[in-house]
Every structure is written in C-alpha cells, then in structure tokens.
N, C-alpha and C positions, 0 to 999 in steps of 0.2 A: 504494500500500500504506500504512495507518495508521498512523503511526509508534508506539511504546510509551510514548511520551514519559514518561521516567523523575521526570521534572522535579515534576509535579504528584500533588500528597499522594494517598497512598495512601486516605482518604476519600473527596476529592474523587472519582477514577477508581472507586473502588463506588459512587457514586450515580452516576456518568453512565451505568456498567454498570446499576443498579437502573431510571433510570429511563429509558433503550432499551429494559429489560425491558419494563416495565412498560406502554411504549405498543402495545408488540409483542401480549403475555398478552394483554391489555384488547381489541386490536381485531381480533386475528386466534383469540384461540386459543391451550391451551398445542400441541397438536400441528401448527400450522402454525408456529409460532415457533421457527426454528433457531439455535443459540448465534450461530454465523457473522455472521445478521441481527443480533442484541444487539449482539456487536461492531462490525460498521458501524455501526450506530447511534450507539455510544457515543464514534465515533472510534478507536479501538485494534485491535490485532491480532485474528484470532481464535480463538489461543490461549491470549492475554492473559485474556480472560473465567474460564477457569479455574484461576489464580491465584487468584481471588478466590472460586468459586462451583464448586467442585467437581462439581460437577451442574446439570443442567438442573430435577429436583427440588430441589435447593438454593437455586438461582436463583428460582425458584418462591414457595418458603418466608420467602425475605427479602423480596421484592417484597410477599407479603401482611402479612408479619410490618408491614413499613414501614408499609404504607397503613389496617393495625390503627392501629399508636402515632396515626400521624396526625389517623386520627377520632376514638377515644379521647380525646386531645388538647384537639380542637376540640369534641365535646360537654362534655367535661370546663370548658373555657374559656367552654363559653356559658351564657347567664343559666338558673338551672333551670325549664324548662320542664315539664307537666303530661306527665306518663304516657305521653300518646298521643303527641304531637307529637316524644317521645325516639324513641319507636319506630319510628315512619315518620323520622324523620333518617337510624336508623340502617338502615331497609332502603333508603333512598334511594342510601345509601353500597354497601349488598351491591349492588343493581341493577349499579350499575356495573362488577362484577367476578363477574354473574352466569354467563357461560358459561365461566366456570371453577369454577363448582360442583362438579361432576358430575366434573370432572377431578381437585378436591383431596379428593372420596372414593375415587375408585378409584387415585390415586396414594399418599394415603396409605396403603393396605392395603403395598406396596413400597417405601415411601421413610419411613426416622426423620423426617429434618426436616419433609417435609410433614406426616406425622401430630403431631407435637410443634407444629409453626404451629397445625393444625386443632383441637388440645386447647387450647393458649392461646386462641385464638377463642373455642371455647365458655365456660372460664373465664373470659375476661370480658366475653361477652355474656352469660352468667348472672348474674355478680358481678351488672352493670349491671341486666338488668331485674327481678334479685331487690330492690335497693336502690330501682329506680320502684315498685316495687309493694306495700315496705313503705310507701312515704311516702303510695302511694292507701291505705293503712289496712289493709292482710294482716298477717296473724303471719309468724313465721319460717318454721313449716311451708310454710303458703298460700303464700307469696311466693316458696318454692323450687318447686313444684309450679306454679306460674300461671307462673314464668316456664322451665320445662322445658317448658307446655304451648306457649308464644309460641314457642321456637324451635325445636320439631317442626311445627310449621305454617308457619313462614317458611322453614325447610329444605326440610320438604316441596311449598309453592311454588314456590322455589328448582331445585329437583332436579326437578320435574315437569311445572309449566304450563313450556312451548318460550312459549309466546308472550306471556307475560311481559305480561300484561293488568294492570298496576298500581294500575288503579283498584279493581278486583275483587278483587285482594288485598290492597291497604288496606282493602277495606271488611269483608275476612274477618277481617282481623287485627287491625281496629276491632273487629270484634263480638265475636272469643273474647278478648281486653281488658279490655270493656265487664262481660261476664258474669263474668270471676274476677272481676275490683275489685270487683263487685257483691259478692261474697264475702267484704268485708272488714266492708261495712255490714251484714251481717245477726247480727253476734258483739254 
C-alpha cells in the first residue's frame, strides 16, 4: 500500500499526481484512466488524489491547464519564428493531446473547470495567432477573423479526421494561412 508520505511538499505531490495524470490522459484516454491508476502512478494512496483534485474533471483541467503554461512558455522563449512555423509548433503540441479533444468538449458542457481550461485555450490561442498575423501584415479586424478562421479548422481536424493524417492537415492549415496573410498584402 502507498504510503501518504506527509513529509514531501505539498507541490511536489501535485505534480507527481499531475504528471501520473498526465501519462495516463495522453496514452490511454480520459475514460480509461481511473483516479486509483493516477495514484499508483504517482506513489500515494488512492484517496490521496482527491485532496488535491476534487475530480477527475479537475484532474483533467490542471493537466491541460499545465501542459498550456508549458508551450506557451516555450514558444514564448523561442526565437520569433515566421507565421507558419508558430502554427504547426503549436499543432505539433495539440497532436499530442489529441484524443482528448473530443472529451474536453463534451466534458466541458458538465464540468466549470474543464470548460474554464477550454476558454483559456482558446484565449490564448487566439491572443497568439491574432499577434502572428498582425506581424504577417493584417489589421486588427483581419487578424481577429484569420485567426478565429485557423482554429475552427484545426478544431475541426482535431474533432474529426480519427486518423490524424498530419501531413494533410499541415498542408490545409498551410493553405487557409497562406490565403488570409494574403489578405494583408492587398490593403
């Protein structure tokens, strides 16, 4: 049995919880992922988990919340790259947490904190590819509209192609791209 080990800070024991989670979500699924598994994972009891995460949607919500800061973070930290090459980073990043798409829309219709995670997401993947798209040369309006159009097309990838053919949706999400930006050289 996993001891509680009182000993070790209260941080430290949320990320070991987060990131149990986190291999769990990513490779099995949120509905094959039981808290019980989290906690063995994490070491600790499997009551313990609920100290920290009142839920398994909660659980859910911090895990993406995290693995947001983290990209953010890191495109934030890297040299500014053109247009394209932000966007395919960051759907490089979604890939990875793509078969829980599907699960953080119909969970958030029932759960605040999943839907509260899935509204920060969009605000700032909007923020984000509003700010590439003024620097390709859009106004304020363009660059809110080209980049609402970007992430109804990579949601809609997201949520629809199962087979998750990456080349073909770079090369879609190159093209509707290619075509706003175009929209900044014709003003």
């Amino acid at each position: 049995m996993p001891a509680t080990r009182p000993h070790i800070d209260r941080e430290l024991k949320r990320n070991e919880i987060l990131d149990s989670a986190e291999r769990l979500l990513v490779r099995d699924g949120y509905d094959a992922t039981a808290m019980a598994e989290v906690a063995r994972g994490a070491g600790i009891a499997s009551n313990a988990v609920y100290w920290y995460f009142p839920s398994k949607d909660d659980l859910l919500a911090a895990v993406l919340n995290r693995r947001q800061e983290h990209v953010l973070a890191k495109l934030a930290a890297s040299e500014p790259d053109a247009l394209e090459e932000q966007v395919l980073a960051m759907l490089a990043q979604l890939d990875q947490v793509a078969n829980l798409t599907a699960t953080v829309h119909e969970r958030a219709k029932h759960s605040s904190s999943v839907a509260d995670m899935h509204e920060r997401f969009h605000r700032a993947a909007d923020g984000l590819l509003r700010n590439l798209f003024r620097d390709a040369g859009l106004d304020g309006e363009d660059a809110t509209r080209a980049a609402r159009a970007v992430m109804a097309v990579v949601e809609g990838v997201h949520l629809h192609d199962v087979d998750r053919d990456t080349g073909a949706r770079d090369e879609l999400v190159l093209w509707t791209i290619r075509r706003l930006a175009a929209g900044g050289e014709h003003r």
